[in-house]
C-alpha positions in Angstrom: 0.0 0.0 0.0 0.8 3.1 -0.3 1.9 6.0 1.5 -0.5 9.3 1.5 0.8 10.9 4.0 3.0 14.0 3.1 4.4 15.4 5.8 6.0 18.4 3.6 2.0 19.4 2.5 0.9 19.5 6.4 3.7 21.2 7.1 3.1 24.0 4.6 -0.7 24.2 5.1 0.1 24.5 8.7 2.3 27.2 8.3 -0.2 29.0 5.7 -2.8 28.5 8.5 -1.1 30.3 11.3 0.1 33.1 8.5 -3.4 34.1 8.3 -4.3 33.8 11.5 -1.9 36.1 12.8 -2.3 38.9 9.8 -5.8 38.3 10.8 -4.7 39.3 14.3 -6.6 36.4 15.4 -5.9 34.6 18.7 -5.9 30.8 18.4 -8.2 31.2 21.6 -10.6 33.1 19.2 -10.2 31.1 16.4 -11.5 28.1 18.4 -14.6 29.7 19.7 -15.2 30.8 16.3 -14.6 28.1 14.2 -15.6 25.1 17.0 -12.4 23.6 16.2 -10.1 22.9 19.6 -7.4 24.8 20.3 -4.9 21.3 20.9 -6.1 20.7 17.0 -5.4 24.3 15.4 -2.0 24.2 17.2 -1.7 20.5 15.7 -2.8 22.0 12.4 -0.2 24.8 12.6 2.4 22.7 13.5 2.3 20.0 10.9 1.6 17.0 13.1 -1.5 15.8 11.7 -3.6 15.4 8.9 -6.9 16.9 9.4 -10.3 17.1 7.4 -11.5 19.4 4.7 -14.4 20.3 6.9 -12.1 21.6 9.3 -10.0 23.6 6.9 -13.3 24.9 5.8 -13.8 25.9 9.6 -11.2 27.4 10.5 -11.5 29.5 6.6 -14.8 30.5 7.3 -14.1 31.8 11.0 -11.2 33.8 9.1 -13.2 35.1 6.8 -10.7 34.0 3.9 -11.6 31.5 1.1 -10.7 28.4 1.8 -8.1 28.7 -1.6 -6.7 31.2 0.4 -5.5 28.5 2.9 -3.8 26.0 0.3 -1.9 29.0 -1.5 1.0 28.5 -0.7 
C-alpha cells in the first residue's frame, strides 16, 4: 500500500494557516470559539503533526473570513 501521507504538505498548510491567523490578528483562543475547532487541533494543524479534514480547513476558513483557496496557497 501506499503512502498518503506527506508530511511536507501538512507542514506548509500548517504554516499558511497560522500566517493568516496572525495577519488576521486572530488569537488561536478566538479562532476556536469561532470556528468550533479545539485549540490542541489548530495548534496541531499549525504545527504539521496531523492530517486533518476538509471540513475543518473549511472551519477554520470561514471563522477567518478567507476562502478556503486562500488556505492552500502556498
Amino acid at each position: 500500500m501506499t503512502k498518503i501521507r506527506d508530511d511536507k504538505f501538512l507542514k506548509s498548510l500548517g504554516k499558511k494557516v497560522k500566517e493568516v491567523r496572525i495577519q488576521k490578528n486572530i488569537s488561536t483562543y478566538d479562532l476556536s470559539y469561532e470556528s468550533n475547532v479545539s485549540r490542541s487541533q489548530i495548534n496541531s494543524i499549525e504545527k504539521g503533526d496531523i492530517n486533518t479534514t476538509i471540513c475543518t480547513i473549511k472551519a477554520l476558513a470561514d471563522a477567518m473570513e478567507v476562502d478556503i483557496k486562500d488556505l492552500l496557497d502556498f
